[in-house]
Predicted model as a PDB file, atoms N, CA, C, CB and O in Angstrom, pLDDT in the B-factor column:
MODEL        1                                                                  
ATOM      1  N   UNK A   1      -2.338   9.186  -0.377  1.00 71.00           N  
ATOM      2  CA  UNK A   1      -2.769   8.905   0.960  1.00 71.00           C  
ATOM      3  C   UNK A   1      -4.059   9.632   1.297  1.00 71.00           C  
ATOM      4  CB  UNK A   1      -1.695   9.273   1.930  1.00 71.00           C  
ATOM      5  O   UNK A   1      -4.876  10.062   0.483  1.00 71.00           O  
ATOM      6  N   UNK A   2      -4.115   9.699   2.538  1.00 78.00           N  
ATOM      7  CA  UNK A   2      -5.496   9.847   3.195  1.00 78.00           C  
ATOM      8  C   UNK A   2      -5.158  11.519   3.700  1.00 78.00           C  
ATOM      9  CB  UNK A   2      -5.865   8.491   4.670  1.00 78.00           C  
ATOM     10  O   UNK A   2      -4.168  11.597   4.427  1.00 78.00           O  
ATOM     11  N   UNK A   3      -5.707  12.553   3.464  1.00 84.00           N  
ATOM     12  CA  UNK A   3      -5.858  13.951   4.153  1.00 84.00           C  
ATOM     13  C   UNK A   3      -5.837  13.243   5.947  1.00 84.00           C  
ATOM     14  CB  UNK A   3      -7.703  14.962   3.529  1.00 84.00           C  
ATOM     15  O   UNK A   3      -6.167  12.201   6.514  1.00 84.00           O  
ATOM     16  N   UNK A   4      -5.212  14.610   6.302  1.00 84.00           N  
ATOM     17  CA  UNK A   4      -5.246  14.423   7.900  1.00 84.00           C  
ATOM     18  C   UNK A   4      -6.489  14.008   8.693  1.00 84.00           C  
ATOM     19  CB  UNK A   4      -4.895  15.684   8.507  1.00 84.00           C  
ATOM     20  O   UNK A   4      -6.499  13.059   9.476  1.00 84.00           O  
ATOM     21  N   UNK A   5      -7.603  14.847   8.408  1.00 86.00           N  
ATOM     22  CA  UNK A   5      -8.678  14.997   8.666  1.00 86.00           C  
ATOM     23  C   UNK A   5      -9.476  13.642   8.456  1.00 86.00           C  
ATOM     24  CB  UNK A   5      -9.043  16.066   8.007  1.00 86.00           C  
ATOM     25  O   UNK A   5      -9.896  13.077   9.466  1.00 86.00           O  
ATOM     26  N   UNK A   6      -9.700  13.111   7.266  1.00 89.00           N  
ATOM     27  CA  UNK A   6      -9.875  11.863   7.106  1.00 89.00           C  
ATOM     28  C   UNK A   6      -9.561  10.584   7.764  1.00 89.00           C  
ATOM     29  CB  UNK A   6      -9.547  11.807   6.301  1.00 89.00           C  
ATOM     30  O   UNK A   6     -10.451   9.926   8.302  1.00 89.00           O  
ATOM     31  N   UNK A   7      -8.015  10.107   7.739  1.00 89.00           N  
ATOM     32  CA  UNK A   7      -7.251   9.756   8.216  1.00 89.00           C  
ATOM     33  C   UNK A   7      -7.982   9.722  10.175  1.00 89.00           C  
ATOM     34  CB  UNK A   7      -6.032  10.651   7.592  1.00 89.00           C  
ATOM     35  O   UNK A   7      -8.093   8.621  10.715  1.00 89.00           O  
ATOM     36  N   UNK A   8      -8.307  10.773  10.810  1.00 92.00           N  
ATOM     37  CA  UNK A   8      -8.741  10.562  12.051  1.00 92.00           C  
ATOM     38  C   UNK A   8      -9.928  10.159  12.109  1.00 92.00           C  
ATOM     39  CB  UNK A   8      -8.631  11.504  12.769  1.00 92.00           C  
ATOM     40  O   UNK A   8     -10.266   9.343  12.966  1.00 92.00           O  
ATOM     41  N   UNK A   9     -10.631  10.568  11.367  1.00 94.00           N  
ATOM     42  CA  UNK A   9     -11.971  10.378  11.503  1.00 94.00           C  
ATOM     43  C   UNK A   9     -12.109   8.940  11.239  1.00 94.00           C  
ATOM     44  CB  UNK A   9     -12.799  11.265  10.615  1.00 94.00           C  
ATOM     45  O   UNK A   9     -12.624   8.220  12.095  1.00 94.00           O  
ATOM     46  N   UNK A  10     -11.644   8.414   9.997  1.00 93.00           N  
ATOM     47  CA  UNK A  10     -11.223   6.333  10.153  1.00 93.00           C  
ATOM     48  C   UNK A  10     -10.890   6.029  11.238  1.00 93.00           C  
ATOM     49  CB  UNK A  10      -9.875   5.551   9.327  1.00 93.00           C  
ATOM     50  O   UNK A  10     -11.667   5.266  11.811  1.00 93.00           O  
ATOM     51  N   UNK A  11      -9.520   6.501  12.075  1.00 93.00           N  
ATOM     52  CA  UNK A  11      -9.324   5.704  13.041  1.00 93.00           C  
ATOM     53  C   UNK A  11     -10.094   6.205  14.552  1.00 93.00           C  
ATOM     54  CB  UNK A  11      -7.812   5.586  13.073  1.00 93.00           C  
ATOM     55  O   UNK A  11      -9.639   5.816  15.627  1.00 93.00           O  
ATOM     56  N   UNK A  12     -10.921   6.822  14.494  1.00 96.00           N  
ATOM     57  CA  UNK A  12     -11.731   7.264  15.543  1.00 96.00           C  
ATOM     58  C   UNK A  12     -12.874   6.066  15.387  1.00 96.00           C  
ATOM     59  CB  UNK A  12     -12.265   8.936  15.363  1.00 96.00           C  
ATOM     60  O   UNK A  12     -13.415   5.442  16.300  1.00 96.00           O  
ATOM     61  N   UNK A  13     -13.053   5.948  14.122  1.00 96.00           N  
ATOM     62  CA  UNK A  13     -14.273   5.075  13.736  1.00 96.00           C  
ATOM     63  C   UNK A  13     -14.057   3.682  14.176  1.00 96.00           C  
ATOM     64  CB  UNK A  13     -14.545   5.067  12.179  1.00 96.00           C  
ATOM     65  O   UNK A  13     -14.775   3.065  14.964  1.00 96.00           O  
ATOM     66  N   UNK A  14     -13.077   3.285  13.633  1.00 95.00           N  
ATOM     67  CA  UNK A  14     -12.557   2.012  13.871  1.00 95.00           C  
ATOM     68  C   UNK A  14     -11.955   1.599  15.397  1.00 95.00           C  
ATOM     69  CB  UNK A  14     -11.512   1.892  12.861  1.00 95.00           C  
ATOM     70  O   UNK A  14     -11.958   0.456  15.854  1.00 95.00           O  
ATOM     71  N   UNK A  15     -11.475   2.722  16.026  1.00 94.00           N  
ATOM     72  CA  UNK A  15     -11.033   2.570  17.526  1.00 94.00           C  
ATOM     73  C   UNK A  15     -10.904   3.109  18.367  1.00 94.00           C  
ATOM     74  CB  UNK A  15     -10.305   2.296  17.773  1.00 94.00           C  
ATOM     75  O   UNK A  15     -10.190   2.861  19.338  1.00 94.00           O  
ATOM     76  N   UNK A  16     -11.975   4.481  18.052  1.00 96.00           N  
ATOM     77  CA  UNK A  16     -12.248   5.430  19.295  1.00 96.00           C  
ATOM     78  C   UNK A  16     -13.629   4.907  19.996  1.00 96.00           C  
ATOM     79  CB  UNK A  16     -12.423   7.140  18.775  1.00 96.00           C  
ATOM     80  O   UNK A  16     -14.222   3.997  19.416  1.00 96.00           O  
ATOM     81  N   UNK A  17     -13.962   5.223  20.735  1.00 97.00           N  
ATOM     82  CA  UNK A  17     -15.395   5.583  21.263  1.00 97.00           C  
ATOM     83  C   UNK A  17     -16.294   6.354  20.475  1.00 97.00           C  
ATOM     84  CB  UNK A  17     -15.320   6.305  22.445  1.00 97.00           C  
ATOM     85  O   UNK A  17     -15.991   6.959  19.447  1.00 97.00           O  
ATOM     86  N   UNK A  18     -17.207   6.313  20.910  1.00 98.00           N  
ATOM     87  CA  UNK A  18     -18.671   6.769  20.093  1.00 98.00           C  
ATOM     88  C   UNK A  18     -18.461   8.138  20.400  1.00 98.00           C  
ATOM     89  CB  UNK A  18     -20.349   6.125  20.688  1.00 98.00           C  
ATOM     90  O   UNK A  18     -18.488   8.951  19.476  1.00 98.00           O  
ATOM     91  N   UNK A  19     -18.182   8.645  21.989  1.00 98.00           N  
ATOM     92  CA  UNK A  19     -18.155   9.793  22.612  1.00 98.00           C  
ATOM     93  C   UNK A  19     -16.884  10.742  21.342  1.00 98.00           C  
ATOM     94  CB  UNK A  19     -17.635   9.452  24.488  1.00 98.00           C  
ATOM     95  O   UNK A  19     -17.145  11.763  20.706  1.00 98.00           O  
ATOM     96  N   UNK A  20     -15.744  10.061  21.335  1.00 98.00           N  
ATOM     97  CA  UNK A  20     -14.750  10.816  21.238  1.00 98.00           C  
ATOM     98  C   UNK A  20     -14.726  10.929  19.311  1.00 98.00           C  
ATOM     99  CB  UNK A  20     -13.357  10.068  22.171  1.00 98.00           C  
ATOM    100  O   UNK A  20     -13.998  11.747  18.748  1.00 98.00           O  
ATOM    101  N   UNK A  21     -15.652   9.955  18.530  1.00 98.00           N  
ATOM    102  CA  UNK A  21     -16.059   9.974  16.995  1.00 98.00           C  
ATOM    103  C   UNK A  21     -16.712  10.792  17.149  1.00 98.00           C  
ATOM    104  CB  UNK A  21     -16.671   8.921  16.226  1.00 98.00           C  
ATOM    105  O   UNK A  21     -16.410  11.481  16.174  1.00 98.00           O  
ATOM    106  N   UNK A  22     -17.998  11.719  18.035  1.00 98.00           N  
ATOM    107  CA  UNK A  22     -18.781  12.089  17.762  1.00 98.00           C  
ATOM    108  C   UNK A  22     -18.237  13.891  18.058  1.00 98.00           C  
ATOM    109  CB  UNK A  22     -19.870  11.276  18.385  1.00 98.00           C  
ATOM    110  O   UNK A  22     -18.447  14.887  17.366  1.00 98.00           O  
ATOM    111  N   UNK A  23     -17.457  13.733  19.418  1.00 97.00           N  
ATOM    112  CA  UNK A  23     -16.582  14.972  19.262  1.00 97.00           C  
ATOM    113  C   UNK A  23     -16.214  15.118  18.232  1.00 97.00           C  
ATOM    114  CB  UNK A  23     -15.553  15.104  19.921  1.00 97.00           C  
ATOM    115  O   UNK A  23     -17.024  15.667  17.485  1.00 97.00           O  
ATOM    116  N   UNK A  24     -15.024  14.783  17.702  1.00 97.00           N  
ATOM    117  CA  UNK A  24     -14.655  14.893  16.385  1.00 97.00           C  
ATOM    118  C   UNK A  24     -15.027  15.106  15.192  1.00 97.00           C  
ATOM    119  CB  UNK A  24     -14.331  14.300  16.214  1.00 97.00           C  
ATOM    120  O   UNK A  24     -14.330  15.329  14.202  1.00 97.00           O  
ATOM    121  N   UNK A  25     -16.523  15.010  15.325  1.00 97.00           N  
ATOM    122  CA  UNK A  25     -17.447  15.683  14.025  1.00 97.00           C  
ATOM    123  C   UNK A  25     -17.870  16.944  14.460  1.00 97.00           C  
ATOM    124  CB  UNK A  25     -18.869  14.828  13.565  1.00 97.00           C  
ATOM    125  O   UNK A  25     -17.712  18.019  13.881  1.00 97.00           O  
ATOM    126  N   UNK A  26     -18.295  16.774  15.282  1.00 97.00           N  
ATOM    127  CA  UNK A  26     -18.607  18.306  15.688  1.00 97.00           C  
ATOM    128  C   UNK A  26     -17.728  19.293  15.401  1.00 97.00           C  
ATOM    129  CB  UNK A  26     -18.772  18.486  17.038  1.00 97.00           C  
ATOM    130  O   UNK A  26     -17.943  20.488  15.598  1.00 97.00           O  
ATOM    131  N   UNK A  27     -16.896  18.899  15.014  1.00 95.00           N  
ATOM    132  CA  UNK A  27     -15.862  20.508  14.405  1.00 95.00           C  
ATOM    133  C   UNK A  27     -16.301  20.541  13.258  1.00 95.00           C  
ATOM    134  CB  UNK A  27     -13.973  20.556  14.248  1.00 95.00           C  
ATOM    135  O   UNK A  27     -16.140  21.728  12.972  1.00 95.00           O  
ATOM    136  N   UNK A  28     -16.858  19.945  12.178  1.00 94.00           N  
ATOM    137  CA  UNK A  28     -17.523  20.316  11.018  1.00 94.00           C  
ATOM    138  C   UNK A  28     -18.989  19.877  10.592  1.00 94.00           C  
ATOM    139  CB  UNK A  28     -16.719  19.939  10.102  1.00 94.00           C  
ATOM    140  O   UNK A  28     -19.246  19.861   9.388  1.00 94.00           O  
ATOM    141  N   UNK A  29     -20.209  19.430  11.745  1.00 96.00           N  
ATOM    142  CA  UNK A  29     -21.081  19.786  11.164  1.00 96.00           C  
ATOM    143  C   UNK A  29     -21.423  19.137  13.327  1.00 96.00           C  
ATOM    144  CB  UNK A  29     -21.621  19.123   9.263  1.00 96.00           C  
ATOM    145  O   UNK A  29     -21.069  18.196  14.037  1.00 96.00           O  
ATOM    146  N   UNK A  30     -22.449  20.641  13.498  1.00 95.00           N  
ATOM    147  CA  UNK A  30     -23.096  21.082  14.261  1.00 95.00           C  
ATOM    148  C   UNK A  30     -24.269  20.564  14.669  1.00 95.00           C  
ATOM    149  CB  UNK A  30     -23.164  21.979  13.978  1.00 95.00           C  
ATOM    150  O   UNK A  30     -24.746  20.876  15.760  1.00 95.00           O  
ATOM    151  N   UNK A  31     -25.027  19.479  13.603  1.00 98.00           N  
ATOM    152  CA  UNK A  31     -26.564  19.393  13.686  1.00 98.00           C  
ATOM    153  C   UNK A  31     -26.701  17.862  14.444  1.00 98.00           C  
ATOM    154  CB  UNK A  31     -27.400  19.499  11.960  1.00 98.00           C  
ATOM    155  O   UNK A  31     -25.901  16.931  14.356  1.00 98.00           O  
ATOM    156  N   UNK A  32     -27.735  17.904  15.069  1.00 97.00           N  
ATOM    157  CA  UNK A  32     -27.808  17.191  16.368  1.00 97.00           C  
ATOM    158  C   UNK A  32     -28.346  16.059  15.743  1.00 97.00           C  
ATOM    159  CB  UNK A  32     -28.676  17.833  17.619  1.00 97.00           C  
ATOM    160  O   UNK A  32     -28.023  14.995  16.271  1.00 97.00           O  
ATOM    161  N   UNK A  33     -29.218  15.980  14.577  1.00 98.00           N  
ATOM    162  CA  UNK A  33     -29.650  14.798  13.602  1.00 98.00           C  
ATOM    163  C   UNK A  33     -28.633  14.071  13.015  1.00 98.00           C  
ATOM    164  CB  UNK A  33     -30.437  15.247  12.481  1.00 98.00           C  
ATOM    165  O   UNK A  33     -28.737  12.852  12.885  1.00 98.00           O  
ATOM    166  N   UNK A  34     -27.437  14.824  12.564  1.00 98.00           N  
ATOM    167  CA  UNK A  34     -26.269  14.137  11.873  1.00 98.00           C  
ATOM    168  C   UNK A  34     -25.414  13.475  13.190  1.00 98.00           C  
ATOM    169  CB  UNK A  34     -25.274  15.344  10.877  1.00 98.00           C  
ATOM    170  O   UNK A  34     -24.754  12.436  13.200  1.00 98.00           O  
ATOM    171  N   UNK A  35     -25.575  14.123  13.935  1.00 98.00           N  
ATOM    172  CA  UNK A  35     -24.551  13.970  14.775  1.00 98.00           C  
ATOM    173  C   UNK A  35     -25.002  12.459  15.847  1.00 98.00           C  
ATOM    174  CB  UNK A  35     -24.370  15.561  15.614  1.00 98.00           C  
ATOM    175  O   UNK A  35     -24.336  11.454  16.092  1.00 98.00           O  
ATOM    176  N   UNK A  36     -26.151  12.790  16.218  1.00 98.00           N  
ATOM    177  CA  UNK A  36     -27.096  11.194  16.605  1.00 98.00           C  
ATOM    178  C   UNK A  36     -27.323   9.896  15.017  1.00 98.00           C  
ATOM    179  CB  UNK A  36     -29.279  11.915  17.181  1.00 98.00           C  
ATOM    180  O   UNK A  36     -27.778   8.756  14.917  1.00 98.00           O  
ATOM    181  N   UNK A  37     -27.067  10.318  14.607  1.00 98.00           N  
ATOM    182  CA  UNK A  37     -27.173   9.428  13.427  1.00 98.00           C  
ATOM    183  C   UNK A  37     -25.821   9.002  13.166  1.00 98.00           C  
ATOM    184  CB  UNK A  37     -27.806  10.098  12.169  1.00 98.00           C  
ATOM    185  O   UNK A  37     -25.674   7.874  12.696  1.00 98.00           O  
ATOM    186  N   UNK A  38     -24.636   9.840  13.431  1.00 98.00           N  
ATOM    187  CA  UNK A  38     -23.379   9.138  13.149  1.00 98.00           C  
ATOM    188  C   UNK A  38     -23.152   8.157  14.049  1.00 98.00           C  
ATOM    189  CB  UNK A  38     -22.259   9.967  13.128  1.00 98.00           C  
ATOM    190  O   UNK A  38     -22.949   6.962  13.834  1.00 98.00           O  
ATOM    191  N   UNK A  39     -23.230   9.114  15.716  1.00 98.00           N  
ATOM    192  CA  UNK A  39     -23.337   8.391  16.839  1.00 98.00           C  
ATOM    193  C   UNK A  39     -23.925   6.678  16.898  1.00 98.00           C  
ATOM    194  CB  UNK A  39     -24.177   9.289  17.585  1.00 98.00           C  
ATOM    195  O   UNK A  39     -23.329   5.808  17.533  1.00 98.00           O  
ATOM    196  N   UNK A  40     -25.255   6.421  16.065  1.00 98.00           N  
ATOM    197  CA  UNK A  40     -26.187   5.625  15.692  1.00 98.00           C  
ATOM    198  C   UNK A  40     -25.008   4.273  15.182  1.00 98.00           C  
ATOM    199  CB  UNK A  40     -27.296   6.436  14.476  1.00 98.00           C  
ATOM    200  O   UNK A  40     -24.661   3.152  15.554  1.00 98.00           O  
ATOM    201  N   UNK A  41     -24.703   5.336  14.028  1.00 98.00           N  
ATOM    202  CA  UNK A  41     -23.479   4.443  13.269  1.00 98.00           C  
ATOM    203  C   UNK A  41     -22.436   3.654  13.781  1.00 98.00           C  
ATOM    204  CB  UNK A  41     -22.732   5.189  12.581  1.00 98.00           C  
ATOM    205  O   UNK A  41     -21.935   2.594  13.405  1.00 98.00           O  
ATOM    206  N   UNK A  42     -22.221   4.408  14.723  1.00 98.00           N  
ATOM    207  CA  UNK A  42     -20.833   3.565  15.495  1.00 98.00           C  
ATOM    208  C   UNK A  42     -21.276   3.083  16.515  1.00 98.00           C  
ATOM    209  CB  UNK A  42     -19.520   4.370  15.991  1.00 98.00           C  
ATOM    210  O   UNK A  42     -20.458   2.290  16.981  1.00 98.00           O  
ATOM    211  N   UNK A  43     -22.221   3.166  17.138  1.00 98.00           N  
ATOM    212  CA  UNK A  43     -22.718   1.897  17.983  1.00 98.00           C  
ATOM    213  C   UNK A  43     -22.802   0.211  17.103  1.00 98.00           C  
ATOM    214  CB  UNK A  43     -24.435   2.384  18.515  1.00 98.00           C  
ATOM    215  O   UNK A  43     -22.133  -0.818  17.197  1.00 98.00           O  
ATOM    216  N   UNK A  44     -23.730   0.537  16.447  1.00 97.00           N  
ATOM    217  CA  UNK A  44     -23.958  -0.531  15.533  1.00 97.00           C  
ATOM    218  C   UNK A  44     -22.588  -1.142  15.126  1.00 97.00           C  
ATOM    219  CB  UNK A  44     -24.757  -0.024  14.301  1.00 97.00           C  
ATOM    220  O   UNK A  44     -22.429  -2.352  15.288  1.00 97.00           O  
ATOM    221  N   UNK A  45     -21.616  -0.401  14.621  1.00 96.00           N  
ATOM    222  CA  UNK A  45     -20.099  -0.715  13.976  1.00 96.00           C  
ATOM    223  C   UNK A  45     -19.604  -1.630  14.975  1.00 96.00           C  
ATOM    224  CB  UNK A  45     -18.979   0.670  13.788  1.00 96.00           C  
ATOM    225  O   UNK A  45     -19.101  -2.751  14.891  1.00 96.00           O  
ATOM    226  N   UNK A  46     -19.991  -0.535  16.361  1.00 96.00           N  
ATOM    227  CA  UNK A  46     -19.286  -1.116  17.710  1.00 96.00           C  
ATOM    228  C   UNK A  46     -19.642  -2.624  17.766  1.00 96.00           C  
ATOM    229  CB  UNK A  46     -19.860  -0.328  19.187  1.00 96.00           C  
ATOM    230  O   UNK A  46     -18.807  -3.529  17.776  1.00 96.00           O  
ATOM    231  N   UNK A  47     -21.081  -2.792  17.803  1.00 96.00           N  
ATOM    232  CA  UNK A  47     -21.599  -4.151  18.054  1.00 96.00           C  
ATOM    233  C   UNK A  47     -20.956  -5.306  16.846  1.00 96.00           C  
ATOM    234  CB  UNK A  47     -23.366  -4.028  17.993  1.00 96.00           C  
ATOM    235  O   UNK A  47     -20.602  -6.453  17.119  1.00 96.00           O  
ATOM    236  N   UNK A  48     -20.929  -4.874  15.912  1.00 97.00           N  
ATOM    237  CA  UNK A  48     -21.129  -5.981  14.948  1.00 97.00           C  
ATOM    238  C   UNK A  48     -19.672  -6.141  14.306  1.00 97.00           C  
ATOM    239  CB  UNK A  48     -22.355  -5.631  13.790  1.00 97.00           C  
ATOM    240  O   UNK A  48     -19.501  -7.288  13.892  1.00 97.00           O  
ATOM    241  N   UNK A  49     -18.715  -5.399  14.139  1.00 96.00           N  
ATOM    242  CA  UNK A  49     -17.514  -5.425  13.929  1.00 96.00           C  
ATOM    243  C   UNK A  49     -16.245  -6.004  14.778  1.00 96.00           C  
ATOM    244  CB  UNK A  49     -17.434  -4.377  13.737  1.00 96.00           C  
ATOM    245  O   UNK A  49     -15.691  -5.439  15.721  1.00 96.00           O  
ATOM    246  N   UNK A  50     -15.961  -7.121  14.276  1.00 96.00           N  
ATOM    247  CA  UNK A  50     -14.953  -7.630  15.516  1.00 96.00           C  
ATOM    248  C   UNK A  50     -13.669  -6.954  15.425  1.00 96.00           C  
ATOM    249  CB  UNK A  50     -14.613  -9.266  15.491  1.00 96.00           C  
ATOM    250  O   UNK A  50     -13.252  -6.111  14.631  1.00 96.00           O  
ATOM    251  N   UNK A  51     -13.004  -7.677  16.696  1.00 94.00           N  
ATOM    252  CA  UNK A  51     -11.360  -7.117  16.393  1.00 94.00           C  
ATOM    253  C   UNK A  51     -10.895  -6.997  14.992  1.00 94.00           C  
ATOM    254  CB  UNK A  51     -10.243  -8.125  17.014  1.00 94.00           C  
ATOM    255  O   UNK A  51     -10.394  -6.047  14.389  1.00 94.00           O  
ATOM    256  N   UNK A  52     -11.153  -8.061  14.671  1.00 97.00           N  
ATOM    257  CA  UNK A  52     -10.067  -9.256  13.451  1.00 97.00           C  
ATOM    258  C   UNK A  52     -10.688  -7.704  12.078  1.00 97.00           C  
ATOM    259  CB  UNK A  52     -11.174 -12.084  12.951  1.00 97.00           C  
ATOM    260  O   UNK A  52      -9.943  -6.959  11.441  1.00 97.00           O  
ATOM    261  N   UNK A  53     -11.826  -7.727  12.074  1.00 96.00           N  
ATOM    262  CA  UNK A  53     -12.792  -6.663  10.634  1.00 96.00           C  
ATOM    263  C   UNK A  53     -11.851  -5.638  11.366  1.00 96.00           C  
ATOM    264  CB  UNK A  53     -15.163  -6.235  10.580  1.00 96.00           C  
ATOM    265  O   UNK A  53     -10.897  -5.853  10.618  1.00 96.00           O  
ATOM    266  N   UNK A  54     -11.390  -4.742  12.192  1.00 95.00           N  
ATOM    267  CA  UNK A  54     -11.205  -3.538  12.292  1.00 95.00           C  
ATOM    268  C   UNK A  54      -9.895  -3.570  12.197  1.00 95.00           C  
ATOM    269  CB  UNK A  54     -11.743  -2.923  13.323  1.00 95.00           C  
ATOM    270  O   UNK A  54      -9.315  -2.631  11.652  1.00 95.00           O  
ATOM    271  N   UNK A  55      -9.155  -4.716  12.737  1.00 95.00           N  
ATOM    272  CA  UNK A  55      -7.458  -4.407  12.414  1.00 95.00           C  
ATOM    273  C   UNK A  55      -7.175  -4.724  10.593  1.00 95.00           C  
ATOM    274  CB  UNK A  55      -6.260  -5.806  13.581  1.00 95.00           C  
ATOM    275  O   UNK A  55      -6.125  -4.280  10.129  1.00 95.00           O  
ATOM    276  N   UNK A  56      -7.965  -5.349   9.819  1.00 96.00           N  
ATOM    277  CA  UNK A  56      -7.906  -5.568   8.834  1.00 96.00           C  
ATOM    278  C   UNK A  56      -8.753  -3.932   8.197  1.00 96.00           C  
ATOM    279  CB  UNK A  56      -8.435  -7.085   8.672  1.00 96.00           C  
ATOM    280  O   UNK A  56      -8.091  -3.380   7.318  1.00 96.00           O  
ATOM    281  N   UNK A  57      -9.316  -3.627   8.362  1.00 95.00           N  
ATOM    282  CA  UNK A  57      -9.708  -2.367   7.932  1.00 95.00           C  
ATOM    283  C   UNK A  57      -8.382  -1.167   8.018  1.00 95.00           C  
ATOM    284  CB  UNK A  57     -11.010  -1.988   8.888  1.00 95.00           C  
ATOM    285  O   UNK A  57      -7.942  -0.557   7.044  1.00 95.00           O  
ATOM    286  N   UNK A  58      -7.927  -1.035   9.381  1.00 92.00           N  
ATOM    287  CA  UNK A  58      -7.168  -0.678   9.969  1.00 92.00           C  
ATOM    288  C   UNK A  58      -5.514  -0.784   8.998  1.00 92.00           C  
ATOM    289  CB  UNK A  58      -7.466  -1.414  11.219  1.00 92.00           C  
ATOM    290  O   UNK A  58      -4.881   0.207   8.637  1.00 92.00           O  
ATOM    291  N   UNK A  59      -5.136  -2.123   8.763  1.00 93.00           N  
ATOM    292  CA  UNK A  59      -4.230  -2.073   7.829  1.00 93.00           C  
ATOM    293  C   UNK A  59      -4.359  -1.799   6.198  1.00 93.00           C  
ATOM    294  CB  UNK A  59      -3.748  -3.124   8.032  1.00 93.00           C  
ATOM    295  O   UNK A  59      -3.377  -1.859   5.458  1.00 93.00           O  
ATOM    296  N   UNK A  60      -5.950  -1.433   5.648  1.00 92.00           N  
ATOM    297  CA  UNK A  60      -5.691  -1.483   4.649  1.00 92.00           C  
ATOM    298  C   UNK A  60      -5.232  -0.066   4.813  1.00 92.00           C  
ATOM    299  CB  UNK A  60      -6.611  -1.984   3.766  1.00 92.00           C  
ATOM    300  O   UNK A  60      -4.107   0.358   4.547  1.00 92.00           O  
ATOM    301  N   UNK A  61      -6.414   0.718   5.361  1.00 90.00           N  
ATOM    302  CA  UNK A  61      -6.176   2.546   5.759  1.00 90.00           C  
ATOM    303  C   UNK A  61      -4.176   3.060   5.547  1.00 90.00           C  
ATOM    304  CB  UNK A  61      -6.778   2.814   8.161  1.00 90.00           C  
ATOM    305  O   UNK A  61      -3.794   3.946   4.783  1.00 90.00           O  
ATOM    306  N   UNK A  62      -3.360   2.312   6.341  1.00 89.00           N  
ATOM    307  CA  UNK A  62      -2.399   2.316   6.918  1.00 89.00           C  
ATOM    308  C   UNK A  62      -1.731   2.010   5.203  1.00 89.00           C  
ATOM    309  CB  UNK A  62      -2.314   1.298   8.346  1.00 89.00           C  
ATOM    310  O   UNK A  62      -1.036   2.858   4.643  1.00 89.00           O  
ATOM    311  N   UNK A  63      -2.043   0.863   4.645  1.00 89.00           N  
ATOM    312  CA  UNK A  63      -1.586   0.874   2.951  1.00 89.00           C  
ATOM    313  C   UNK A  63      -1.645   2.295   2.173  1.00 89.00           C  
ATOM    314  CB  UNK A  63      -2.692  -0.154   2.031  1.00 89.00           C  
ATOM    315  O   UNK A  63      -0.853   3.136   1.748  1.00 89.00           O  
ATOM    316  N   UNK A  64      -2.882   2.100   2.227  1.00 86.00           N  
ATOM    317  CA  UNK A  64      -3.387   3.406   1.535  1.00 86.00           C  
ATOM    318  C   UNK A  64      -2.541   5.036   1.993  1.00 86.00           C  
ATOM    319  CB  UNK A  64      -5.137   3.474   2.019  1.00 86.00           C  
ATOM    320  O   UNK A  64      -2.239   5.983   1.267  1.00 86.00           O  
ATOM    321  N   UNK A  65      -2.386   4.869   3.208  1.00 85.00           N  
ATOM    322  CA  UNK A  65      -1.704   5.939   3.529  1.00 85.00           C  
ATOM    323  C   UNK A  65      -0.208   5.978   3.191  1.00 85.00           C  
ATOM    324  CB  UNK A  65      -1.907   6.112   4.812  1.00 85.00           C  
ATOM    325  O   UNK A  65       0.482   6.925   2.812  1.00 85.00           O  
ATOM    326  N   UNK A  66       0.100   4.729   3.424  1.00 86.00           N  
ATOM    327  CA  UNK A  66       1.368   4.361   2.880  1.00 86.00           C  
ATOM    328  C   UNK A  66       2.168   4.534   1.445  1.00 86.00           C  
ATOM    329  CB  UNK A  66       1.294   3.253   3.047  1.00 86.00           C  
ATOM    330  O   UNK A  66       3.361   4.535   1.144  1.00 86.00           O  
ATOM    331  N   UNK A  67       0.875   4.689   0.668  1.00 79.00           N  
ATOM    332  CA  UNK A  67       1.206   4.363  -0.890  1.00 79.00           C  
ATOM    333  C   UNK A  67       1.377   6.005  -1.473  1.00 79.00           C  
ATOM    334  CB  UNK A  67      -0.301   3.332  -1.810  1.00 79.00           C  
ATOM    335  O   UNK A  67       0.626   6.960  -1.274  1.00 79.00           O  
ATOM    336  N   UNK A  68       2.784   5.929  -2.339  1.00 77.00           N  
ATOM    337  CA  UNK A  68       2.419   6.958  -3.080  1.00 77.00           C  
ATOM    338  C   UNK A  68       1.688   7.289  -4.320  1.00 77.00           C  
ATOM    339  CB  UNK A  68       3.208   7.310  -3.198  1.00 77.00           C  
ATOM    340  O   UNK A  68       1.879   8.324  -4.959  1.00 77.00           O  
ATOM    341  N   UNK A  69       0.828   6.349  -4.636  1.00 73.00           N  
ATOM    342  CA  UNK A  69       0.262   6.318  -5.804  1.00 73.00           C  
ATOM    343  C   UNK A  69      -1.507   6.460  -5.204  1.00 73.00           C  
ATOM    344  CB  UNK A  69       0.811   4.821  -6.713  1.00 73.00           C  
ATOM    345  O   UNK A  69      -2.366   6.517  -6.084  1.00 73.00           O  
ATOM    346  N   UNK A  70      -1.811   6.493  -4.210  1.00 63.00           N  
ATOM    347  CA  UNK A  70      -3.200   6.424  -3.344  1.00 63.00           C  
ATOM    348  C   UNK A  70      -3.322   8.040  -3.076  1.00 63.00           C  
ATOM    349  CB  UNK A  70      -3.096   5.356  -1.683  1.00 63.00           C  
ATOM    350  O   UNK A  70      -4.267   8.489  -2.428  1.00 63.00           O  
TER     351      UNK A  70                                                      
ENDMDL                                                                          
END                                                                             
């Protein structure tokens, strides 16, 4: 499966806010370039990713976590 840490940071990506992905990095990297550039990232994700791409993303994550061989 997926580490804890990981594991949130996917589903922040996939179905948090930009605000609350970008909190969430900030506990391990500080710099305002990475951090506007991730931010960057999930706007774009936001725009161009529909429901249907994120619940299918969403269930593979959920496999993967599922599996004991992952």
């Amino acid at each position: 499966g997926l580490c804890p840490a990981l594991q949130r940071k996917v589903d922040l990506f996939l179905n948090g806010t930009t605000e609350e992905y970008v909190e969430y990095l900030k506990q391990f990297n500080e710099n305002p370039e990475v951090l506007e550039n991730a931010a960057n990232i999930k706007k774009c994700s936001d725009r161009t990713l529909t429901e249907e791409d994120k619940a299918q993303a969403t269930s593979l994550i959920n496999k993967i976590t599922a599996s004991r061989t992952c």
